[in-house]
N, C-alpha and C positions, 0 to 999 in steps of 0.2 A: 384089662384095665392097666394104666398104666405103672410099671412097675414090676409086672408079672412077666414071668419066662417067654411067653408068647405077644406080638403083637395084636394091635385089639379087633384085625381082622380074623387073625386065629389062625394065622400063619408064623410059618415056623422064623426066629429071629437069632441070628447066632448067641451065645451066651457073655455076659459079662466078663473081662478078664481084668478089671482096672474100677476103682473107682474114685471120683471126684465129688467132694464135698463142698459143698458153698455156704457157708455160715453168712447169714444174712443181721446184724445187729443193731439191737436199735442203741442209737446211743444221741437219748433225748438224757434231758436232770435228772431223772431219777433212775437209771439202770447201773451208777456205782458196784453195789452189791453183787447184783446177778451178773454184771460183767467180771469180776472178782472170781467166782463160780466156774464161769466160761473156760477159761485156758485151763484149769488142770479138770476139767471133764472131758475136754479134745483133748491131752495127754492123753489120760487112760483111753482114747480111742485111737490114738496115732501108734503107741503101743501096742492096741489089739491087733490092729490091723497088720503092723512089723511083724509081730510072733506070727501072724498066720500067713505071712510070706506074700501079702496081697499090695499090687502096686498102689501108691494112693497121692494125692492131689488135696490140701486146703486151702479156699480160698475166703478171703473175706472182702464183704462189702458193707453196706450201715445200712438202715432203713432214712435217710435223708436224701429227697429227692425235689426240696426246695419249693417252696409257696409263698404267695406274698408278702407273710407274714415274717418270712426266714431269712429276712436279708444277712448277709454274714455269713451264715453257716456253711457248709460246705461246697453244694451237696456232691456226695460223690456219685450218684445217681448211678450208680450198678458199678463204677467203676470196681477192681479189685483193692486193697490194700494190703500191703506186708512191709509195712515198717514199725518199728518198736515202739512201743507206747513209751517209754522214757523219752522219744526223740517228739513226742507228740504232748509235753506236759501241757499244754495252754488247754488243750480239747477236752482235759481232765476237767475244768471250770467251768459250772452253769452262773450264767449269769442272769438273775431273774428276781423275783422281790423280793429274795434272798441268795446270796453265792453258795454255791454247793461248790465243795472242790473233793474230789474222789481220787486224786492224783494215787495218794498212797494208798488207799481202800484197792481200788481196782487194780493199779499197776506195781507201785512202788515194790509194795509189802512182797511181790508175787515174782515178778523180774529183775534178776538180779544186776544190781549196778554196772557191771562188766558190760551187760547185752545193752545197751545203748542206743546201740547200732547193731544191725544182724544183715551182714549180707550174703545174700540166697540169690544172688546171679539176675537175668535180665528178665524172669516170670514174676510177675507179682501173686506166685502162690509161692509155697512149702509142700515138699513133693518128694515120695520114696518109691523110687524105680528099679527093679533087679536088688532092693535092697541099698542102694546107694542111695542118700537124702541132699538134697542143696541147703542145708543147716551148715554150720560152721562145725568141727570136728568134736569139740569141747562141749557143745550146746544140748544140752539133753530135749528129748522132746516133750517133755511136761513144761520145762523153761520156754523152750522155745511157744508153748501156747498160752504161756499165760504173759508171756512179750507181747505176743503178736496178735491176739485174738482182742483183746480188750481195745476199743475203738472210740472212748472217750464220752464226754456227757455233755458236748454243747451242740448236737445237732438237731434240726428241726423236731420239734413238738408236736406236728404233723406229720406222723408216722408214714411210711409209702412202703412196707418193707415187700407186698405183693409184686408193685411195680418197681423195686427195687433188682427183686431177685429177675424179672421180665426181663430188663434192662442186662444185665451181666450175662445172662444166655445169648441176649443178640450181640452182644460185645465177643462175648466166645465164639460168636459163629464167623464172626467179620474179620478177613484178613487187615493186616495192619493195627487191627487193636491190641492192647496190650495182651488183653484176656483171649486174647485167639488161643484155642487150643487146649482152654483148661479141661473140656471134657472131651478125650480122644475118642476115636471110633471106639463103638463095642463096651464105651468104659459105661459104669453103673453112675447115677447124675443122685446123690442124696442133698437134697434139700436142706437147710437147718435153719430156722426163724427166731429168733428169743427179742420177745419184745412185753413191754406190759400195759401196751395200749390195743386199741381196735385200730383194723388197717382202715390207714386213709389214699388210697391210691387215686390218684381224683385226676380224670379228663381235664387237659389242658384248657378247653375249651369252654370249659365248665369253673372255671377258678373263681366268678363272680360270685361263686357262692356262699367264699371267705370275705368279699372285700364288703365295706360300710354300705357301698352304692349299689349292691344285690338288693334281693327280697330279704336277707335274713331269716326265709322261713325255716332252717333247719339252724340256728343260733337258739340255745337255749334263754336267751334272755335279747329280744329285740330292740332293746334300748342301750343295751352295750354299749362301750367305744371298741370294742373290736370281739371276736368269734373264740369260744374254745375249743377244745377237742371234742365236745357233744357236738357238734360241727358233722365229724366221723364219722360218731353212732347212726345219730338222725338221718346222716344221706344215704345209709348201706344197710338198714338196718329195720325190720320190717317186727314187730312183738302183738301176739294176743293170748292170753292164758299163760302166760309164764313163761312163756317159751318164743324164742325169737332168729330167724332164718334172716338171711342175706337175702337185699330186694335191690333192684333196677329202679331206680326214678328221678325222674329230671328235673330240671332247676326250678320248679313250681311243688316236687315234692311229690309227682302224680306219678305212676307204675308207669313204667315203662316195657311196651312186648319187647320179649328176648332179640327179635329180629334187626330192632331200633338200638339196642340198647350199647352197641357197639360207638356208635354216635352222640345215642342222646340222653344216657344214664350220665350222672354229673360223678358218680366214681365209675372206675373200669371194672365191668362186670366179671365175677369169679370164674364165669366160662371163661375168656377170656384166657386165665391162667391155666385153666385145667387144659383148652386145648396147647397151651406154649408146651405143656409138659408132655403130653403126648406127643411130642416130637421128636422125643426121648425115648428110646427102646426098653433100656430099665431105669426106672424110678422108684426115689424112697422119700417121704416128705414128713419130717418130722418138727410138730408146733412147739416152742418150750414158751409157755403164755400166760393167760391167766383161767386156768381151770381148775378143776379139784385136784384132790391126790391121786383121785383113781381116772383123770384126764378125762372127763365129762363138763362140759358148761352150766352156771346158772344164771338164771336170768332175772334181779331183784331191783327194785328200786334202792335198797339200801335204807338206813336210818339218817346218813349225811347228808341234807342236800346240798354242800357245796360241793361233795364227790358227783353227786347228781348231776348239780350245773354245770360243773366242767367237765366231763366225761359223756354224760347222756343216759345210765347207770348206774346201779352200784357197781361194786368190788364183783369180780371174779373170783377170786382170792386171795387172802390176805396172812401178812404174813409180819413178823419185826419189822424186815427191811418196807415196807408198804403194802398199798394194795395192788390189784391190776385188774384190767376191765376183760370181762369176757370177750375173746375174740370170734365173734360171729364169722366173719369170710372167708378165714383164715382156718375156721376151725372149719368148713365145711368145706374147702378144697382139701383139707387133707384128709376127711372121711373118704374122698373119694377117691386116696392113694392107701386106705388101710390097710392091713391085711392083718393076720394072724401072731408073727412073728415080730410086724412093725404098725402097734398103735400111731394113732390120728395125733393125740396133742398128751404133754406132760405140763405139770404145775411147774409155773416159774416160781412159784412164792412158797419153796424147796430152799435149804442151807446150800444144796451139792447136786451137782448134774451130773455126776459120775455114773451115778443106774442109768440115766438116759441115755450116755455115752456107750455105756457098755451092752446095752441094750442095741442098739443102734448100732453097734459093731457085731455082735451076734448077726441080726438081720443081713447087714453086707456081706460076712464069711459065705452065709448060705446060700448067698447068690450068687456070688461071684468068685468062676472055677479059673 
């Protein structure tokens, strides 16, 4: 499986000496808080990683990868970023039937007004090689992640963080792109997702099925003026007995066979991912979403149905800072990078990501000689 010392022929694969992380974040309205969380949980991991003398690689990207609904917003559509959320105040502002402004929640409070600006050379990662880092000399690395990880609250609503993270591997593989090279030969590839919706990775082809002039069949309310995020659930999202698997089906709602489903499923099917990742010698894929504390899914209608209508669901989890919708796709591609030392998914609706982090640095030590 992917991830494991051996490739999945069961031949021998040389060993990890390096690894790269890709922080994938959603930053729709409501992720203030858990982006807050974010940078000093990557401290205590950039940290780990320092003390154990392992070369290492952060990069980030958003889950915004734009629908018709997102005019304005970015997207950065896998792109990397590493520029300092002070230099990014405006991205801190949701603008929606009420303004959210997270400026100081997420970043302010966290980066200190010196870091502005932070320049780390011509890679749009944060990177320590032989022990030398492309941080500024002054910049500790706990500052440094809670600068540069926090990605702001005005991007699409329509989550894509699957076809997000898609997107930054083929950009890493393509000469001339920025991200060429974020993950070197032989380096360990960990995954990182923090999002508190269900992925909406949706076939270009297939976008009709946000706009007014579709069928509407997967619109929780067909008489809308325009589609929620139950949009998400309903197109990916298959439930009977309490319990609910990721499904293939095309713009009429109907199952689509595995074969087709490359084509004609209206979101990009989870294979899909799992094979991008097998492409990858070692992998680590860890979900920070909406599950329990002991990183299991449930699957409820909820008592709210206006959580209902907009989401497709209840709460996953819930917590002060909100709720979050169980992530079906997302939590089933990384069942399928589990293993023993690196569970599937942790609860975003958590004060602190710190266990995750260090968790998840644990896992990499032991991989990577």
């Amino acid at each position: 499986m992917p991830g494991a010392a051996d490739d999945t022929s069961g031949g021998s694969v040389n060993p990890a000496t390096s690894v790269s992380v890709l922080v994938v974040v959603d930053n729709s309205g409501s992720m203030g808080e858990e982006q807050a969380a974010l940078g000093p949980g990557l401290g205590v991991l950039a940290e780990q990683l320092t003390t154990a003398g392992i070369d290492w690689r952060i990069g980030f990207t958003t889950t915004d990868y734009g629908n018709s609904w997102c005019q304005g917003t970015g997207p950065e559509a896998g792109n990397l970023r590493a520029t300092s959320c002070r230099s990014r105040e405006a991205s801190f502002v949701f603008q929606g039937a009420q303004t959210i402004d997270a400026f100081d929640e997420a970043c302010a409070n966290l980066c200190p007004q010196q870091w502005s600006t932070i320049d780390i050379g011509p890679q749009p990662w944060v990177e320590s090689v032989g022990g030398i880092t492309n941080l500024p000399a002054e910049l500790s690395l706990t500052d440094a992640m809670s600068c540069l990880a926090p990605q702001g609250i005005n991007g699409c609503g329509f989550e894509q963080p699957l076809r997000a993270m898609r997107a930054t591997l083929l950009r890493e593989q393509t000469p001339r792109e920025p991200a060429f090279g974020f993950v070197p030969d032989n380096a360990l590839l960990a995954v990182v997702i923090l999002t508190d919706e269900a992925d909406c990775s949706t076939n270009s082809d297939w976008e009709v099925i946000f706009l007014p002039e579709g069928n509407r069949v997967f619109w929780s309310d067909a008489e809308a003026p325009s589609p929620t995020s139950a949009v998400c659930w309903n197109a990916g999202t298959q439930c009977s007995g309490g319990s609910c698997s990721a499904a293939d089906l095309d713009v009429n709602a109907n199952p689509v066979s595995p074969e087709a489903a490359e084509d004609n499923a209206v979101l990009i099917p989870v294979a899909h991912y799992a094979d991008a990742l097998a492409e990858y010698d070692h992998v680590l894929f860890t979900l920070i979403g909406g599950v329990q504390a002991d990183g299991t899914p449930v699957y409820e209608p909820g008592v709210d149905p206006g959580f209902l209508d907009e989401f497709g669901i209840g709460p996953g989890c819930e917590s002060a800072a909100g709720s979050a919708v169980p992530p079906v796709r997302m939590y089933e591609l990384a069942n399928t990078m589990a293993t023993a030392d690196a569970p599937a998914a942790a609860t975003i609706c958590q004060p602190s990501f710190d266990s995750v982090f260090s968790s998840l640095g644990d896992a990499i030590i032991a991989r990577v000689q």
